[in-house]
N, C-alpha and C positions, 0 to 999 in steps of 0.2 A: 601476471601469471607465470611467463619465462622465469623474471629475476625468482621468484618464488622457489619453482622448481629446481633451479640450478644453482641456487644460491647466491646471496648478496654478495658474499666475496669472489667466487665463481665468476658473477656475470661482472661487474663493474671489472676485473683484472679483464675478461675478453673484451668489454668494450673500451678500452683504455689502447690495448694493442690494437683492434680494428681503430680507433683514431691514429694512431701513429702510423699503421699502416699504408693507411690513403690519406695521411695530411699533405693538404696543398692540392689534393687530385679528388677526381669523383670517384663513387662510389655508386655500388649497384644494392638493392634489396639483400641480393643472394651475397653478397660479401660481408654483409653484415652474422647472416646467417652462419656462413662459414668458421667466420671467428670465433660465435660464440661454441659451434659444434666442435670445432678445435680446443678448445677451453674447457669441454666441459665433456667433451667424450661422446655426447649423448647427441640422438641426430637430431639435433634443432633442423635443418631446411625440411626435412618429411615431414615435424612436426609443425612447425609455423605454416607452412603450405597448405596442412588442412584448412588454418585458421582463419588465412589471409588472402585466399583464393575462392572459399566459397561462402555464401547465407546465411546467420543463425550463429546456432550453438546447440549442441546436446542436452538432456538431461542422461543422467545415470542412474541407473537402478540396481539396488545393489540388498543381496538377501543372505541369511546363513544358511549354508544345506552343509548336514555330516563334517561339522568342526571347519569349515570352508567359507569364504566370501564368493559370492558370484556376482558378477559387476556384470552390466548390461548397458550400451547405450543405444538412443535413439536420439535424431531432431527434435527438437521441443517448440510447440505451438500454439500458444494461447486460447488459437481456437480448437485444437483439441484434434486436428487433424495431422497426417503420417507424411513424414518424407524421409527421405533416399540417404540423408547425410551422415557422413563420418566423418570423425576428426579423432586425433592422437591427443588423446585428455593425458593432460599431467594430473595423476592423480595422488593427493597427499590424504592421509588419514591418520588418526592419534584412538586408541583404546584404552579407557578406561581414566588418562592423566595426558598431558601434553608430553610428558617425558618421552610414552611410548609412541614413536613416530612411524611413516612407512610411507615410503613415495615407490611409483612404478610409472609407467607411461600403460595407458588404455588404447591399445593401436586395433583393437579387433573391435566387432561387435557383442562378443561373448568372451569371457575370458573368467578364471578362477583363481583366488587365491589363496595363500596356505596361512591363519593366522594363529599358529601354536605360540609360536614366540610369545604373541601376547598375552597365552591363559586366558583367552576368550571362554568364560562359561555361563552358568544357570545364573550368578549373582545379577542381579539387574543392576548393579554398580558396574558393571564389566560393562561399558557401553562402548560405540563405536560413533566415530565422529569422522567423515570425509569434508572432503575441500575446506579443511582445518582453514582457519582467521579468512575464509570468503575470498579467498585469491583468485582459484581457477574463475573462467565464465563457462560455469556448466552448472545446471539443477542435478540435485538430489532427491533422490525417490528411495525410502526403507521400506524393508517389510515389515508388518506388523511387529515384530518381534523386536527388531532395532529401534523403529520407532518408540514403544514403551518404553526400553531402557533409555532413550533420547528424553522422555519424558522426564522420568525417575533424576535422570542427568543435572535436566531445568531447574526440576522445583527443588532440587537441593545444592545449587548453585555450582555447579562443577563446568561450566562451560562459559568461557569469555564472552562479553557482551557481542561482539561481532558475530560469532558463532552460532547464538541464539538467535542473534538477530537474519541470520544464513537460513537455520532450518524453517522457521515460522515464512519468512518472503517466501521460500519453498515450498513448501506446503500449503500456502495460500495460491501460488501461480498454479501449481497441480492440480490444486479444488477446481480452480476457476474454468482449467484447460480438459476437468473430468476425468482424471488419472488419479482423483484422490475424492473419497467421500464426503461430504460435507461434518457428515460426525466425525470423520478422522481430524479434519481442522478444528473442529470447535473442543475435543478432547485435546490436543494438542495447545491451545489456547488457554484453558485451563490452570495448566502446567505456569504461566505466566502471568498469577495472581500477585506474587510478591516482587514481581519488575520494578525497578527503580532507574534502571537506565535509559535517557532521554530514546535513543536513537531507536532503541526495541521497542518503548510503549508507545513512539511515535507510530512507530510503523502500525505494532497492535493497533492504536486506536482505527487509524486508517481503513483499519482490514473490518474491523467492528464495524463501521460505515457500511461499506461494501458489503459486507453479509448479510446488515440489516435490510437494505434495500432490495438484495435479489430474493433474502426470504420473505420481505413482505409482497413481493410479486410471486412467488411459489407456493408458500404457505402462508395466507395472510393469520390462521390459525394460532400461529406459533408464535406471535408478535412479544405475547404479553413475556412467554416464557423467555425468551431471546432476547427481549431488553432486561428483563430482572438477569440472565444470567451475564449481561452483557456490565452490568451494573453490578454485579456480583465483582466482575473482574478488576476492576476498578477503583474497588473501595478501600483495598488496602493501602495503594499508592495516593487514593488524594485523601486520608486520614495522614498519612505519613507527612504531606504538603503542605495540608491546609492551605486556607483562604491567604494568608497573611505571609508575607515577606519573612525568613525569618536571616538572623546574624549568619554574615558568611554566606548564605547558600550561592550557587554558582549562578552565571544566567540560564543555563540550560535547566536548572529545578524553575526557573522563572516562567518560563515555558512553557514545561510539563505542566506546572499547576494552570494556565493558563486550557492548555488541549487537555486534560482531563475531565477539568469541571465542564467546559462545551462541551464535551462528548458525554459526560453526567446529567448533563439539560436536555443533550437530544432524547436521550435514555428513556427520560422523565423519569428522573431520581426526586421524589419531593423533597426531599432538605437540601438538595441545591437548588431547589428551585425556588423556596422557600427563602435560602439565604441571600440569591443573588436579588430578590423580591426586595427583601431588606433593603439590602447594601443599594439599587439602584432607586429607592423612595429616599434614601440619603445623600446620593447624588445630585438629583433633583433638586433637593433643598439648597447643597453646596456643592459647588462646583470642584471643590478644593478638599474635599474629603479626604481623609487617608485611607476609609473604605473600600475606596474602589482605582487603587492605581491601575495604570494601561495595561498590565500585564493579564488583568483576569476581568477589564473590560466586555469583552468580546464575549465572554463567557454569559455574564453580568446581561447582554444585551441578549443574545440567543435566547436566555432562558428565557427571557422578559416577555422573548415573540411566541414560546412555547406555548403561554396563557391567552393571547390574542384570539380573537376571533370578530367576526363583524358584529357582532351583536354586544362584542368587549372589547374596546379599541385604543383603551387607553393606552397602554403600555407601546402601541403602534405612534400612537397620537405624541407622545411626548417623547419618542424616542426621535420624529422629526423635527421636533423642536432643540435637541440639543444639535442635530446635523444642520439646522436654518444655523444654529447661534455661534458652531465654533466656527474658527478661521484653519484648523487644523487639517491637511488632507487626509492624514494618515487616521486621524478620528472617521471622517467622512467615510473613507475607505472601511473601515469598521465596521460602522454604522449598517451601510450598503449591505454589506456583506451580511450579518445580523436579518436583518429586515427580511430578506428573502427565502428565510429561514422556517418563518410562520407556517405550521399543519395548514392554515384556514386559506385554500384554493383560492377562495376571494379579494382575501388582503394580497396572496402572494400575485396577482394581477392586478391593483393597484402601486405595488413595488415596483414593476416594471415600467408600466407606465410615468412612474413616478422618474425611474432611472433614465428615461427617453425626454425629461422634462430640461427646461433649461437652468434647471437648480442642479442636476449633476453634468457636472465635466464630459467630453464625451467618451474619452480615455478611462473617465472612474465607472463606466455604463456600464463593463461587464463583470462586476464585482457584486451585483444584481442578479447575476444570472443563475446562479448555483443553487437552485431552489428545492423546497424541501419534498420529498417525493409523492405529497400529495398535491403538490403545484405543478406535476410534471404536463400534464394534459393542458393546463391554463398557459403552460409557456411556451409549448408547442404550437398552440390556437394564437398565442401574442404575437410567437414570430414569424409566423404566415400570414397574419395580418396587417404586418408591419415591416413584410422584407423588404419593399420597395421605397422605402424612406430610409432603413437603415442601411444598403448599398449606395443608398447616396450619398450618408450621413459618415458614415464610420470609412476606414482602410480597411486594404486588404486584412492584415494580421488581425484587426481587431474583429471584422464580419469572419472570420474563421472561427476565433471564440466565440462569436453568436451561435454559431453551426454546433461548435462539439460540445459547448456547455448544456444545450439545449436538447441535442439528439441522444449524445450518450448516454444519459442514464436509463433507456428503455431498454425492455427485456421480451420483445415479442417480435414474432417477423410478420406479423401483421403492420407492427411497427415500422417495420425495414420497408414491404412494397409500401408503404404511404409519404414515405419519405424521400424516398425513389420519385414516385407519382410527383411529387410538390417539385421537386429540384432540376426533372428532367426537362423543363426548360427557362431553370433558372440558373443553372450550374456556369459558374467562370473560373477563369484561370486561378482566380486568388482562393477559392474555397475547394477547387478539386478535390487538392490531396486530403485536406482535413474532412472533407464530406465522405469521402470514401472509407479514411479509417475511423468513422463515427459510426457509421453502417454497418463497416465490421465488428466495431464492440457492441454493439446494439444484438448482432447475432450471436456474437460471444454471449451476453446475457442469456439470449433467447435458448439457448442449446444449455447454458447451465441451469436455469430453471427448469427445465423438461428435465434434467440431471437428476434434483433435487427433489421435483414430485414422486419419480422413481423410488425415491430412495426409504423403504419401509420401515426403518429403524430411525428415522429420525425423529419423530414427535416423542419416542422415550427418550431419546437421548437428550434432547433440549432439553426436558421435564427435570431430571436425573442432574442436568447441569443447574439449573434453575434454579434447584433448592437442595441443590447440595449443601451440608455444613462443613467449613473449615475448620 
């Protein structure tokens, strides 16, 4: 964030004199400081001081009023609650092109500034873009108005993949922290139907997860319309993929096509599900297929559990059979992971017990654990069941990911005191910290749900998104 602000050439000459300086001899924090504020003009110790002296980080809020920027900061908190902090944000911003640049330092809580230079007007191409290429450590918050044109920005490719990838993790931390609507995120998401870059759809997909989840504990109403839009978004980058390797592509499109299609299975896209049906009835037959490389395995198995149920088991059935027959961990670990996957509560408490069996490693046991959000209560009920065999069984590090795999995904504080109840005298040194910040995303959930019931425009908005045509 320094080098950023003061520049590559800037900083490297001050830290080049600060080694010559105190070569052979020590050196203090504040001399380091010095040097670069010598170098550079600008009061690096006042500003590093905020950075490096207290908690966190800010977000910044930043609006147009009467041909002006007004910037705003505050502490930023996941859980959505206020504190005291300030810090001296290097702030860079770019309108409209990267050509047009503009750095300042953010030393108040409120401050204004003047963007004529830029021909900032009505054009929704005239956008505004802060903490240009993801430098500084501060969130962004637009007003509605910037936002759109950020939008407009997206979907007509004018903003470097890092960038995009800035605003969408932004706007999803805001959702989550209730500083930002949920329709503002999923409109904003939108905007990112023709992504093709690894790092951005990764994250997308990610966020897709997570929203799914908290809206089917909010509004389990909205499900149908929130996977078809969530599958909407989706469609164009794994048309773009496909199933199939093609000449050249890098390994990060290997990937992608890899985390799209799984995310296409959770969806319940029928022609991936349909296809990976295919392709793993030909696995079966041949181990050696060219059908089904490791790349979109994973996908391939997910879908496979999507269909399961106790009363349909095959696809459970023969998905153990290839994990008895390979020697492969990294297959195992797949598998595992797959398995746990299954809608059908039933089978996903069979998986567990299965991962506690002496057919998995003990190490590969929590790769079991990540299960699909109607297995949340059966794996809850597993590991209260079975904590006093797996404290004995497993380490420290690993009984921690029993704890956050397990707990985190609830979104109720009914959740939070029973969880409480169960551990308050089971709690040890090795699971402390991890049970504590499990509790706390559990209430982070629970406060974003109550968010989202609130929130009276959402059931058109999903609708609107749903069967929007491109």
């Amino acid at each position: 964030m320094l080098q950023s602000y003061l520049g590559v050439e800037c900083f490297q000459k001050s830290l080049a004199s600060y080694i010559k300086k105190h070569a052979y001899s020590n050196a203090k924090t504040e001399d380091l400081w010095a040097a670069l504020e010598e170098g550079s003009g600008e009061p690096v110790t006042k500003l590093m001081n905020t950075w490096t002296k207290q908690k966190g980080y800010p977000v910044v809020s930043v609006k147009v009023k009467d041909q002006k920027l007004e910037f705003e900061q505050s502490q930023f908190f996941s859980s959505g609650s206020h504190g005291d902090g300030q810090w001296v944000v290097p702030i860079t911003l770019c309108c409209g092109s990267y050509e047009k640049k503009k750095s300042f330092l953010l030393q108040t809580k409120l401050e204004t500034q003047d963007v004529k230079e830029f021909s900032f007007d009505s054009n929704k191409a005239s956008w505004i873009k802060l903490n240009v290429d993801q430098t500084g450590f501060y969130r962004v918050k637009y007003d509605e108005e910037l936002a759109t044109r950020l939008r407009y920005a997206i979907e007509n490719k004018r903003l470097t993949g890092t960038d995009r990838f800035g605003i969408l993790d932004d706007s999803f931390a805001l959702c989550m922290a209730r500083q930002l609507p949920l329709t503002s995120l999923l409109t904003l998401m939108a905007a990112y139907r023709e992504e093709l870059e690894y790092t951005v759809l990764s994250n997308l997909i990610s966020i897709t997860r997570k929203v799914g989840r908290i809206v089917a504990d909010a509004r389990p109403d909205l499900m149908d319309n929130i996977n078809q839009f969530f599958i909407n978004l989706f469609q164009y980058s794994a048309e773009k993929l496909g199933w199939d390797a093609k000449q050249g592509e890098s390994h990060l499109d290997a990937m992608l096509r890899g985390e799209i299609l799984t995310a296409l299975a959770v969806f319940g896209h029928k022609e991936t599900l349909n296809e990976a049906s295919r392709r793993f009835d030909a696995f079966l037959n041949d181990r050696n297929t060219p059908l089904l490389p490791p790349d979109i395995r994973k996908a391939t198995y997910v879908a496979v559990m999507q269909a399961v149920t106790s009363s349909s088991r095959i696809g459970f059935e023969s998905l153990l059979r290839v994990y008895r027959e390979t020697d492969l961990s990294q297959e195992k670990i797949r598998i595992l992971g797959s398995l746990s996957s299954c809608p059908d509560p039933a089978i996903v408490l069979e998986v567990l017990k299965f991962s506690l069996s002496p057919e998995v490693r003990s190490q590969d046991a929590i790769y079991g654990l990540r299960v699909s959000k109607e297995g949340r209560e059966v794996a809850w009920t597993w590991l209260k069941d079975n904590w006093d065999y797996i404290v004995k069984t497993f380490g420290g590090f690993l009984i921690s990911r029993f704890v956050s795999e397990v707990v985190s995904p609830f979104a109720s504080f009914e959740k939070v005191k029973e969880v409480e109840e169960f551990f308050a005298s089971r709690e040890t040194p090795a699971i402390a910290r991890t049970l504590k910040q499990s509790i706390e995303r559990v209430n982070i959930n629970a406060n974003w749900v109550k968010n989202i019931q609130e929130d009276k425009n959402l059931g058109e908005a999903v609708q609107e998104l749903a069967y929007r045509k491109y």
